[in-house]
C-alpha positions as CSV (number, residue, x, y, z in Angstrom):
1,X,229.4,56.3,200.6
2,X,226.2,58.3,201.4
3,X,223.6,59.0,198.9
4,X,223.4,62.2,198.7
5,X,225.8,65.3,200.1
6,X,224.3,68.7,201.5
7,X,226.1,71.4,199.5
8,X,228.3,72.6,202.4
9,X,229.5,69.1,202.6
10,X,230.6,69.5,199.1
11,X,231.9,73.1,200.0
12,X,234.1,71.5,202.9
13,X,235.5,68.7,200.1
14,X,236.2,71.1,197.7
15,X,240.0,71.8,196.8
16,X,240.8,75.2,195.5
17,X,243.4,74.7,192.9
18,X,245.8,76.6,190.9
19,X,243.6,79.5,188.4
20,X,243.5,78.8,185.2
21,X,245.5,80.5,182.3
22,X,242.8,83.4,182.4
23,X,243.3,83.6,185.6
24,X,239.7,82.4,186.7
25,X,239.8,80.4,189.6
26,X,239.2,76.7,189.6
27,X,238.1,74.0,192.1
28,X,238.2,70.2,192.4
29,X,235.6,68.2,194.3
30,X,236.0,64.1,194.4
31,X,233.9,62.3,191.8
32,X,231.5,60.7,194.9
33,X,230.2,63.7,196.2
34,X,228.1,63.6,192.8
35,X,226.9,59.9,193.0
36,X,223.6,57.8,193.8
37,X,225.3,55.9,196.4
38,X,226.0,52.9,194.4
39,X,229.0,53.9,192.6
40,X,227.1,55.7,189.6
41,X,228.7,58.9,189.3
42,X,226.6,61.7,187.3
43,X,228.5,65.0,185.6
44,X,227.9,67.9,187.0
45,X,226.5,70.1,185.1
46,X,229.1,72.9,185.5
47,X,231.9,70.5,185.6
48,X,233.7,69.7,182.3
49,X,237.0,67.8,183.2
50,X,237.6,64.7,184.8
51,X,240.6,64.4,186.6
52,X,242.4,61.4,188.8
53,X,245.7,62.3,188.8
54,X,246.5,64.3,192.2
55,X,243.9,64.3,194.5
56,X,242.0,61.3,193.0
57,X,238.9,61.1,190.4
58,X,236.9,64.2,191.0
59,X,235.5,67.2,188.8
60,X,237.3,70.7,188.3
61,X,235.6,73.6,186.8
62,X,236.0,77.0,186.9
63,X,233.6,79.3,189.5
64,X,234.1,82.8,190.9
65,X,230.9,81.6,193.2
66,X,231.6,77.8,194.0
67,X,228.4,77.7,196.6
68,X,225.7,79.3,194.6
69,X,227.0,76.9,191.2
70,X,226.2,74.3,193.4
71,X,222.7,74.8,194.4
72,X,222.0,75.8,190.6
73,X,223.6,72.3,189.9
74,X,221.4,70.7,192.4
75,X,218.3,72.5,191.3
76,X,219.4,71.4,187.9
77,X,220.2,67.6,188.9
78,X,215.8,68.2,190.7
79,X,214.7,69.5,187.3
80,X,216.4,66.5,185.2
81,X,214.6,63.5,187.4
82,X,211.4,61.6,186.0
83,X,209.8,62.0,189.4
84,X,208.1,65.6,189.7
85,X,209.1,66.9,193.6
86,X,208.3,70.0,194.9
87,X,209.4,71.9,198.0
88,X,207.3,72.5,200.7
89,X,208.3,75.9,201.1
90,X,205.0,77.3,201.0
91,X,203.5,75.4,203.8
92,X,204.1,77.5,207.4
93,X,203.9,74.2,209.6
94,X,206.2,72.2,207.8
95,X,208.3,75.3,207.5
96,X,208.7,75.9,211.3
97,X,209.3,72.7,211.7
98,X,212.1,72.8,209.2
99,X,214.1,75.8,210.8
100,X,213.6,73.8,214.5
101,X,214.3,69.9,213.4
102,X,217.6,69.0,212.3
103,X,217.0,66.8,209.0
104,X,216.4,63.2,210.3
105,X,214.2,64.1,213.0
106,X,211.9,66.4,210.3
107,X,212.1,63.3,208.2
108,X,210.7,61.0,210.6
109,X,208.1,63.3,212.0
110,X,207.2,63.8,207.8
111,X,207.7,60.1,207.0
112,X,206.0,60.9,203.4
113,X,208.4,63.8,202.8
114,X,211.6,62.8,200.7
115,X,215.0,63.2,200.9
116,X,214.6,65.2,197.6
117,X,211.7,67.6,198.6
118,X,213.4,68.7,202.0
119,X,217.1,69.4,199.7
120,X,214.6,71.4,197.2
121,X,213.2,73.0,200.2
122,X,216.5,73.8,201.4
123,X,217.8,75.2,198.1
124,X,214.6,77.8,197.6
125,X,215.1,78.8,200.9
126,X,218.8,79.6,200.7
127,X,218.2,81.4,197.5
128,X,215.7,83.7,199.0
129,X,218.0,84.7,201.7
């Protein structure tokens, strides 16, 4: 189980299931995809049912924009850490390195970058798009 997911990996696992009485449309993504890696799950914060029938534990909630509720999610899951990150967004030679370099080999060449700061980068920059 990896640590972390990129949100179009969550995309990809998400099931689109049945709308809901109101008709809103509703989505299940398995439990893992919002873990640490050790088999601590976390709620997501738009999530509120747990299911484990069908498909196997996971979340559904209701979304009419399932990609943008997660990178709110994720930007929420940033916000509620102890550790203050912060993107590097601002910063032109990281950020040309960022659209070139897939994610490991930006990583390595920014050993003292996180994991965390380059998803937080990722997340302001899709938002500006």
């Amino acid at each position: 189980m990896k640590e972390r997911y990129t949100i179009q990996e969550k995309l990809d696992a998400s099931i689109r299931l049945k709308n809901d009485i109101n008709g809103n449309p509703r989505f299940y993504i398995p439990c893992y995809y919002f873990s640490n890696g050790k088999a601590e799950f976390r709620r997501p914060n738009f999530a509120n049912k747990y299911r484990g029938r069908q498909y196997g534990a996971g979340w559904v909630f209701q979304s009419y924009n399932l990609k943008e509720e997660l990178k709110l999610e994720l930007k929420k899951h940033f916000k509620s850490l102890n550790t203050k990150y912060t993107s590097f967004i601002d910063d032109a030679e990281k950020m040309a390195d960022f659209k070139q370099l897939s994610k490991e080999d930006f990583l390595s060449s920014y050993s003292y970058l996180t994991e965390i700061e380059y998803d937080l980068t990722l997340v302001e920059e899709t938002n500006d798009e």
